[in-house]
N, C-alpha and C positions, 0 to 999 in steps of 0.2 A: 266228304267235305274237301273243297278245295285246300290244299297244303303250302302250294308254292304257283305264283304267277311269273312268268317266265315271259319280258317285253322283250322282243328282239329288231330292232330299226338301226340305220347308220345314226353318223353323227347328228347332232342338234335338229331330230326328226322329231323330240319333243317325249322320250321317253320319262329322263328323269321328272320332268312337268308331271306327266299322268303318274307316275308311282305316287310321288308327293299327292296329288288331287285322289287318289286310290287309299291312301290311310287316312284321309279324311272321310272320306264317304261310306266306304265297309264298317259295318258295327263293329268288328275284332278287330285289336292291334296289331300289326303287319310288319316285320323289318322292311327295310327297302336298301338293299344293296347290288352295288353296280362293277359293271366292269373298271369304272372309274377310281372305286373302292378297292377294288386289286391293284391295279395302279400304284395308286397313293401311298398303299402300303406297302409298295417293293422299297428295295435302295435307291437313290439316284443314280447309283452307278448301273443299276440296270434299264434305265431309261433312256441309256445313248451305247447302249452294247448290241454286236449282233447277236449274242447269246441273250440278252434281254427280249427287248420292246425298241424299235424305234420308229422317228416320227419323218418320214423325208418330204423335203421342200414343196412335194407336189399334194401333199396331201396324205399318200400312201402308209402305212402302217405295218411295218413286217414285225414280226415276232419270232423269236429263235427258240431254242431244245431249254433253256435256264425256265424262261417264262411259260412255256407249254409245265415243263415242272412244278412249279408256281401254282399254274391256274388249277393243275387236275388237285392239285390239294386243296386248292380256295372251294371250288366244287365241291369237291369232299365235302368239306367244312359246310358248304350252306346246306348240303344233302344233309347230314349231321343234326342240326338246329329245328329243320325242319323235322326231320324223327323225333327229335327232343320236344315237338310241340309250339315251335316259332313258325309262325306263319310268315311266308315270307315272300317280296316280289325283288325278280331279279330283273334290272336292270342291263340288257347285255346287248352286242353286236358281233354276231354270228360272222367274221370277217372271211370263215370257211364257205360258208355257207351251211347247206346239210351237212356237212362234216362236223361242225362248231355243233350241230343241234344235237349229235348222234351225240358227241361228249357226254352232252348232261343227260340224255336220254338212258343213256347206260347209268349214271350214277342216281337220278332220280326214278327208276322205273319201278320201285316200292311204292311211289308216293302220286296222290290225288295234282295235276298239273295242267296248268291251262296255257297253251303257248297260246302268246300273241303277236302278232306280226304290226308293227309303229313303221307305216309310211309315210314318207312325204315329197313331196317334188322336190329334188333335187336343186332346183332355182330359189325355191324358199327355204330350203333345208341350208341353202349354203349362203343366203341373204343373214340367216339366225346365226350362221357361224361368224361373217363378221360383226355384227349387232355384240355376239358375247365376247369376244377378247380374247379367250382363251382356248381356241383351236387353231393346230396349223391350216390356214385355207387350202381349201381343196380335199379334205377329209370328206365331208359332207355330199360332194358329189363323187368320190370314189366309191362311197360305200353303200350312195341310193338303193341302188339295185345289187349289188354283189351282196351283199349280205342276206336281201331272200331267196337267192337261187336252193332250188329242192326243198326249199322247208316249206313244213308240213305246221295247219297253223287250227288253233280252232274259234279263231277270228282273230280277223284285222281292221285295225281302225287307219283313218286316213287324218295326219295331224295338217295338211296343206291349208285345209279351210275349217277346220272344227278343232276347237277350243279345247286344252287338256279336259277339262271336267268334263265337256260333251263325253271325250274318248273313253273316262272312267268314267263317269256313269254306264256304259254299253261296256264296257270290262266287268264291273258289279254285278252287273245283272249276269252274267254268268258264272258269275260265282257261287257255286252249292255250299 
């Protein structure tokens, strides 16, 4: 049985949508948490550090040695719940690419896992970032494509013209 769903797309390509529309439609209850949940739960002081996370004007997103810290425990941690019996979808963008996926690969490779790959055109991807207010622009088209280079997917859904629920539903059903 599926354990953990694993959505990996850039910015506002519509992931968090389909988690949310994913715990509605799967008969068992699901956590949903995101890279954005890591985030939120650092300091602020590590969200304008080089040793953090930071956000620059253009969009760009770099991350330092404090937050790679951070994240392999947050990992930990969801690999953790998920052994415990929390079903769980993660939320995340792969800013490595294959590198970002090898992470949870190693930490998840106990466990039943459906990656999936959340495209969207980079035009509408970044149309949705300004629509929501709270992305620095230009995120959304840095990360179209950098984020699936090498990964390895066992389906992808396409958010440009089909509707979150479309996308979960076609996630559902592969779920054992």
């Amino acid at each position: 049985m599926t354990e953990v769903i694993v959505l990996n797309g850039g910015s506002s390509s519509g992931k968090s949508g389909i988690a949310r529309c994913l715990q509605a439609v799967l008969p068992d209850p699901w956590l949903a948490l995101g890279t954005d949940t890591l985030v939120d739960a650092m300091p602020a002081s590590m969200q304008a550090s080089d040793a953090g996370i930071e956000f620059a004007p253009d969009g760009e997103v770099v991350v330092g040695p404090e937050f790679r810290t951070l994240e392999a425990a947050w990992i930990e941690g969801v690999a953790a719940m998920a052994r415990a019996g929390a079903r769980v979808i993660v939320d995340e963008v792969f800013l490595g690419g294959a590198d970002s996926q090898q992470r949870w690969q190693k930490t998840l490779r106990d466990l039943r896992v459906l990656w999936v790959g959340v495209r969207c055109d980079s035009a509408v991807a970044a149309g949705r970032e300004v629509a929501r207010g709270d992305r620095v622009i230009g995120m959304a088209v840095s990360q179209a494509d950098v984020v699936h280079r090498g990964v390895v997917y066992d389906l992808e859904v396409d958010t440009t013209h089909a509707e979150s629920m479309e996308c979960a539903r076609a996630i559902a059903a592969r779920v054992r």
